[in-house]
N, C-alpha and C positions, 0 to 999 in steps of 0.2 A: 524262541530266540529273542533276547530283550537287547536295546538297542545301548552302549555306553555312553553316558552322557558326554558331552564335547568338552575337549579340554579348555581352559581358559585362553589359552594361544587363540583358538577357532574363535571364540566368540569377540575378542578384541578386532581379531581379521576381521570379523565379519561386520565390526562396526566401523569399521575404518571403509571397506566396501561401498557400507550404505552412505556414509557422508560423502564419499567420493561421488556415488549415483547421483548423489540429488546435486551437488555441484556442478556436472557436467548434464545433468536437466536443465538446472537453470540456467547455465547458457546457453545450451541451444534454445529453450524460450526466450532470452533475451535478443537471440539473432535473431529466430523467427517472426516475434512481434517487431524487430523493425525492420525487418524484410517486407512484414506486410504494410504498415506504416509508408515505408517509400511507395510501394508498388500502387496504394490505396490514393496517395497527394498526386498521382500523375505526373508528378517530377520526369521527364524525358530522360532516360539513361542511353548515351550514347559513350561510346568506345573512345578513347584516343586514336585518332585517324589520320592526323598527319595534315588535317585542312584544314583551310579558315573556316570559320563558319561567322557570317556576317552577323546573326544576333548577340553572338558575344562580344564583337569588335564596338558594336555598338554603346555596351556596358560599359567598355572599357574607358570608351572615351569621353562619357558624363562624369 
């Protein structure tokens, strides 16, 4: 039993597919490295919280 080759429709899909794959690779690589970039500089991630927080009032006011 031999297999029919793919119609041209399929193979256009299927390149349209793979360029889509590697687009949505690349960014989630581009999230990723600078997710790890922030996490790696110890940058402090704190939430909006609703409080003062004295070292920024500090900034504010030089």
């Amino acid at each position: 039993m031999a297999f029919r080759p793919d119609h041209e429709l399929h193979r256009r899909r299927f390149g349209r597919n793979v360029g889509l794959g590697v687009t949505l690779l690349a960014f989630v690589m581009i999230v990723f490295g600078l997710t790890v970039v922030k996490v790696t500089n110890g940058d402090p991630m704190r939430a909006f919280d609703h409080t003062i927080r004295p070292e920024l009032a500090e900034k504010a006011r030089k």
